[in-house]
C-alpha positions, 0 to 999 in steps of 0.5 A: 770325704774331706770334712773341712769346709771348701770355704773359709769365712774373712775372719777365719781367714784372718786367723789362719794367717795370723793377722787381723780381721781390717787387714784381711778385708783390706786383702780381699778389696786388694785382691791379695786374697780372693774371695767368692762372693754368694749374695752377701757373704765374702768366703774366701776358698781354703786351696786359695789360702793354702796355696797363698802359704805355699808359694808366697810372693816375693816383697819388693822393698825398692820404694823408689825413694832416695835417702837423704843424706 
């Protein structure tokens, strides 16, 4: 049997991906990282995460702006 956790907490979550603990909740309330919710606690499943590394999104940089000039 596997003896990491299924679940990760946001903080963990924030390290394993190596940005900050505001910008993973923000990630949560975006729905960019899913979470489970069991009464108070946000835990975030570990396949979520590490499909998230696997197969990233591609970023669309187009902001639909002009540029001036």
């Amino acid at each position: 049997m596997d003896e990491r956790r299924a679940t990760l907490t946001v903080t963990e979550t924030a390290k394993l991906l190596g940005i900050g603990r505001q910008l993973a909740y923000e990630g949560v309330k975006t729905g960019q990282i899913p979470v489970i919710k069991v009464g108070r606690r946000l835990l975030v499943p570990r396949a979520a995460v590490e499909k998230l590394l696997e197969d990233p999104k591609p970023l669309n940089f187009a902001s639909g702006r002009q540029s001036r000039g």
